[in-house]
N, C-alpha and C positions, 0 to 999 in steps of 0.2 A: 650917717645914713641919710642919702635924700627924702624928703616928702613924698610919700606916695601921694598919687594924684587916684581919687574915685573915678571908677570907671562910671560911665550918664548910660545908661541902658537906651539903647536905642528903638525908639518904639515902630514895630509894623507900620508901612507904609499901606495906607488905605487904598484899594482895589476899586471904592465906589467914589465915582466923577458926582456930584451933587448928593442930594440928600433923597427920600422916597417923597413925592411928589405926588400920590393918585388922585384924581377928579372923582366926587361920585358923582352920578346921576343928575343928582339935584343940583349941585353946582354948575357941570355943564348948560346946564337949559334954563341957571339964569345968567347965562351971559349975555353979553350983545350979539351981533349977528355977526358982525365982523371977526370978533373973537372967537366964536361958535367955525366961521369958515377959517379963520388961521390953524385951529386946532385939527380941523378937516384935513387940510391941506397938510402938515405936519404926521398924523396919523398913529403916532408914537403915544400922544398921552391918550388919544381915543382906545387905543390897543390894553394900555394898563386899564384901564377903567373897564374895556371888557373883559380882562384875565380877570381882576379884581373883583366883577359881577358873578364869572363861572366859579369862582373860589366860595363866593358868597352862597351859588346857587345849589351846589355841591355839600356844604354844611347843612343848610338847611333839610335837604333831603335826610342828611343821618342824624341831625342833634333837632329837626323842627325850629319853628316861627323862635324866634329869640323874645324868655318872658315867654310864652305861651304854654297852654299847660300839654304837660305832657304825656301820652297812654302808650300800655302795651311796651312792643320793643323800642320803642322812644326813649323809652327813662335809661336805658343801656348806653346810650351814647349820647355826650355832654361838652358843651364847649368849655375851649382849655386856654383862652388865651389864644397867640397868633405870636409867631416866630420871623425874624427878619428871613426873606430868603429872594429867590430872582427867577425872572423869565425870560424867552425869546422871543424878541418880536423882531422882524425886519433885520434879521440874522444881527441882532444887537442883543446884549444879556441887562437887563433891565430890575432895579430894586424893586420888590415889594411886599409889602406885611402878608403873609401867610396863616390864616385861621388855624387853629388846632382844633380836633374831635378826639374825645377818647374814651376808653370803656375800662370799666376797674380790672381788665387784662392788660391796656396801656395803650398806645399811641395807635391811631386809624390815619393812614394815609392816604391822603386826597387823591386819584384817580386825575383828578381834572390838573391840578399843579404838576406830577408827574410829568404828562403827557406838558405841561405848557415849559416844565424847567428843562427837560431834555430835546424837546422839539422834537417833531415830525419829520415822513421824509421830505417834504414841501420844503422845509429850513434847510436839509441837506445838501437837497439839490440846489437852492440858492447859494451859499456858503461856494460847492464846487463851480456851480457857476462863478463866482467872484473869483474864482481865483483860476481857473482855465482864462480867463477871460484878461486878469491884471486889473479887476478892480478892486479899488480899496477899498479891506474890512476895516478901518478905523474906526472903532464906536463914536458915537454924539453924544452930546452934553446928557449927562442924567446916564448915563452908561455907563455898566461896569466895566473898566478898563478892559479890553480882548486883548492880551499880549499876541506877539507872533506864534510864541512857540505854543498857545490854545486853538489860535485858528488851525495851525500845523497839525494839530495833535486831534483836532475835529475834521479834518479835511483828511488823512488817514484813517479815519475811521469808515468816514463815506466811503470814500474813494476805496478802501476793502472790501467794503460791504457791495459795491459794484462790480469789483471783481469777480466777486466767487458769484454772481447773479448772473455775471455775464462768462464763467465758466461752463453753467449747471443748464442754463436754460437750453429748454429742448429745440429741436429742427425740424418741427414736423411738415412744413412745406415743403409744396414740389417744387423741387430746385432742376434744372435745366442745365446750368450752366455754375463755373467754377472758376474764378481767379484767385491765383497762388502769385504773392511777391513778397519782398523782404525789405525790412524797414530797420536802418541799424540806431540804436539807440548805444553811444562813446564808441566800446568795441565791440558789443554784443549786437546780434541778428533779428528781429521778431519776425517770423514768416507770418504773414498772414493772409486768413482765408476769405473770399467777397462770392457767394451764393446768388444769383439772380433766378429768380423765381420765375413760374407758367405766365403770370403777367408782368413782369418786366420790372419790378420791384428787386429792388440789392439790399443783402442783409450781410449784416459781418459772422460769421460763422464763430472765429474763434480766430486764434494765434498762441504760436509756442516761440520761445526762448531758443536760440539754438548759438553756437558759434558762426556756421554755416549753414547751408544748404544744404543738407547731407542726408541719404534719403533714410536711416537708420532711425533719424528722429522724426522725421515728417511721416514715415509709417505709422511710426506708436501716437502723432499728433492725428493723421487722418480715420486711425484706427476709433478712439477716442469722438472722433465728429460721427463715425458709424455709430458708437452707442449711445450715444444723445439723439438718435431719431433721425440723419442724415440715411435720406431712402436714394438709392444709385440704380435701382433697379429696373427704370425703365432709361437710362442712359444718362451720361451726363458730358460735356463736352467741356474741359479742364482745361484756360489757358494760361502760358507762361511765358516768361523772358526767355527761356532756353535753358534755365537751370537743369542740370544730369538728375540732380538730385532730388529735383521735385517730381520731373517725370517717372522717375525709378519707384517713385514712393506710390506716386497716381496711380502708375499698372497695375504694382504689384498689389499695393489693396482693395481696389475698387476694380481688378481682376478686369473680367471681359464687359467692363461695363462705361467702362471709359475711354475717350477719344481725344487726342492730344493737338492743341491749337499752339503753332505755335506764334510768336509775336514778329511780324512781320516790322513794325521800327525797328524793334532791338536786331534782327538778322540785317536789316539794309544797313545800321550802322556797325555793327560790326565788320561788314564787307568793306564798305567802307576804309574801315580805317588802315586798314591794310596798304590803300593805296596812296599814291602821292598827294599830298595837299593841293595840288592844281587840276586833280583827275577826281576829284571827292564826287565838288556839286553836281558834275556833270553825269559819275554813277553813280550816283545819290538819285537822281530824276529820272535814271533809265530803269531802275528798278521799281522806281514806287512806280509808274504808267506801268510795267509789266505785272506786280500784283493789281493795280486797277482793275486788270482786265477782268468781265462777269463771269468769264466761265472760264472751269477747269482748263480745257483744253487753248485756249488762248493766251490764258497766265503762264501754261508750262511752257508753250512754244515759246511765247518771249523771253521767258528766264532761261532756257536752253540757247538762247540765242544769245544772251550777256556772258551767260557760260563759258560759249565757245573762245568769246574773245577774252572772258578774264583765262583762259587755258593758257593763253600765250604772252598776256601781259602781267600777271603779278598770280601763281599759284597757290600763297600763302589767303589771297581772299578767294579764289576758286575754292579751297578746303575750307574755307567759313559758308562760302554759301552752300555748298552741299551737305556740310552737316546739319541733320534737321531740314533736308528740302521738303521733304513732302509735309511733314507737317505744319509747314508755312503755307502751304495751300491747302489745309484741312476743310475749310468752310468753300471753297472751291470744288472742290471732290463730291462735297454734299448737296451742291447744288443749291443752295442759300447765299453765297456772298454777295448777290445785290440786293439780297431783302434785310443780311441783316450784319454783312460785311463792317458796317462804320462801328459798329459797340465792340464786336469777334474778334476782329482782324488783329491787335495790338491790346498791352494791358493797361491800356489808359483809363479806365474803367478805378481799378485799385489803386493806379499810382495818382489818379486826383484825390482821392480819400487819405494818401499813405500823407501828401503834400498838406490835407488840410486839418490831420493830428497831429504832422509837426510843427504846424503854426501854434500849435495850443501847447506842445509840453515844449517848444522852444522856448517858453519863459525859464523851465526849469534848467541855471549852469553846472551844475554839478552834482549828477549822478552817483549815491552813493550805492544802493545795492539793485539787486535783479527784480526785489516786490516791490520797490518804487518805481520803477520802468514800467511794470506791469500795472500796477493800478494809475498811475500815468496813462497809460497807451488806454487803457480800458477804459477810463473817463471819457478820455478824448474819442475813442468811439463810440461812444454811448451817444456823448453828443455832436458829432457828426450824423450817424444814421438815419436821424429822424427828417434832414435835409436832404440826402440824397434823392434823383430822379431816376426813373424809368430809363431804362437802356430805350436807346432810336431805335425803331423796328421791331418795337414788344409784342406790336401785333400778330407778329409773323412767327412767332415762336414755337407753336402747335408744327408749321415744319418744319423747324431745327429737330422737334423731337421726335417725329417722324422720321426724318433722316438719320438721326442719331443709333433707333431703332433699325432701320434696315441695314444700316451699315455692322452693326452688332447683333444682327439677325436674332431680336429680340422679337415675340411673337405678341400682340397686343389680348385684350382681354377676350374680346370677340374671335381670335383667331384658337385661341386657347378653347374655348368653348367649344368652337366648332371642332376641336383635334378630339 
């Protein structure tokens, strides 16, 4: 029989880069200046030194002055020693000694360590920042090692907790105006919604999940925007690429209150394409000068007049442009397309925003399920929103809702009165 050979235990690989390090007080302020401004600049061990003061300042509140005597409910709570444990600073997890307090019921846990070992949303939102972004979380020297699958596992966590915030949150503004498009994330669809408010401010409303377009879902999705404080009642004017499905869904739940825009690029280039490659540019440029034109009756005569000749030359784009004609001149009809035409007219509006969240989850190659897409897409709006500008012609907006109103023979507050 051979030798057994002892198996050598292999011992845990150590998590902590350096050893616990903290500055107190005193130390810092006698260094030189130069050292004093390196430390500044650094900021890392100024941070332990202040977690290390709140931990300090925090005991004392419940066990009193160290050595000092002590009365009343003081003598209930008693230092116990200090336990290795760690903090966040500068989205880095950080060693440090941890005071104990306790009471002959047992251990009293610090409030202030708490709060500094789990970090705030401040931390959060740094962390997703880093990582929408593709900067590296690599911790620094004196750092606990941050594996990938802890930032991952910290960055779902966020990135949930903005999800459902950005599910739940209410819609109490007055909203004017509605774009509906669709962003596909591998095979799947996210419809989503872009709200332009009385002054000319875009807000993302929400987004559902869908296969398609299909207005079965975009009901129980628009339904849904109703009970979170989405008010339709003084009109709203919805625009779209041409989707059946989204419009089906518009009518039907926002009933007589809505007004369907539709997207004047997307119909030129669908006519378009219908026709020969040498015939494109040239009805490509007769139709955008005929929507140019500022009034209803001008834009239809010219498109009546492209009409005629597409009747004879290709009817396959003849039936592209006439489905949905009229509501490619919706904002023509109401007498607003040259005040407020350039933002209305097409959904360039949502498709720059759709373009500048998939800059952001295009870091991510491999899409595993539906709530990664969604807290995905969610982040990336979250942090898009707060850069978006005012639609061109925000001033002008009191008459789209006018218009909107007469056309839906909606009766204003003062006319209500007077009835």
């Amino acid at each position: 029989m051979g030798k057994v050979v002892p198996l050598r235990r292999r011992r845990r690989k150590s998590r902590v880069k350096g050893k616990e390090d903290v500055l107190t007080r005193e130390e810092f302020e006698s260094l030189d200046l130069e050292r004093r401004v390196a430390l500044i600049q650094e900021l890392i061990p100024l941070g332990l030194m202040a977690a290390a003061e709140e931990l300090q300042r925090e005991v004392e509140e419940l066990a009193g002055i160290r050595h000092g005597r002590k009365e009343g409910e003081g003598e209930a709570i008693y230092r116990f020693g200090s336990n290795a444990g760690s903090v966040l600073l500068g989205g880095q997890r950080l060693p440090i000694r941890v005071p104990r307090v306790r009471t002959e019921q047992g251990e009293v846990r610090l409030q202030s360590y708490e709060l500094l070992h789990r970090g705030v949303a401040a931390a959060d939102e740094r962390l997703m920042d880093r990582v929408l972004y593709g900067v590296s979380c690599r911790p620094g020297a004196g750092a606990i090692g941050t594996s990938k699958s802890t930032v991952s596992k910290e960055f779902v966590a966020a990135s949930s907790r903005v999800l459902t915030a950005f599910r739940e949150r209410r819609l109490e503004e007055d909203f004017v105006a509605l774009f509906v498009d669709g962003k596909y994330f591998a095979e799947d669809e996210m419809v989503i919604v872009l709200g332009v408010t009385m002054d000319g401010s875009k807000r993302v409303l929400g987004f559902v999940e869908a296969g398609t377009e299909n207005a079965r879902v975009l009901s129980s999705f628009f339904r849904s925007l109703l009970d979170r404080g989405l008010d339709v009642d003084k009109g709203v004017l919805v625009c779209i690429d041409g989707s059946k499905g989204v419009r089906s869904a518009a009518l039907q739940v926002f009933k007589k209150r809505a007004v369907i825009q539709r997207c004047q690029w997307h119909k030129r280039e669908n006519v378009v394409s219908y026709l020969p490659r040498d015939q494109q540019n040239w009805m490509r440029k007769r139709l955008q000068r005929a929507y140019e034109r500022p009034t209803y009756a001008e834009a239809h005569k010219a498109l009546k007049k492209v009409r005629s000749e597409l009747e004879t030359e290709n009817q396959s784009a003849l039936g592209s442009l006439d489905e949905g004609f009229e509501e490619t001149l919706t904002l023509h009809r109401l007498g607003v397309f040259a005040k407020i035409g350039r933002s209305f007219k097409t959904t360039n509006c949502i498709e720059s925003i759709n373009s500048m969240a998939e800059d952001l989850c295009s870091k991510v190659k491999n899409w595993k399920n539906s709530k990664q897409k969604q807290r995905w897409l969610a982040t990336a709006l979250r942090d898009v929103e707060p850069r978006l500008r005012r639609v061109h012609g925000y001033k002008h907006l009191p008459l789209l809702r006018q218009a909107l109103m007469k056309e839906l023979n909606i009766r204003s507050a003062a006319e209500e009165d007077a009835a």
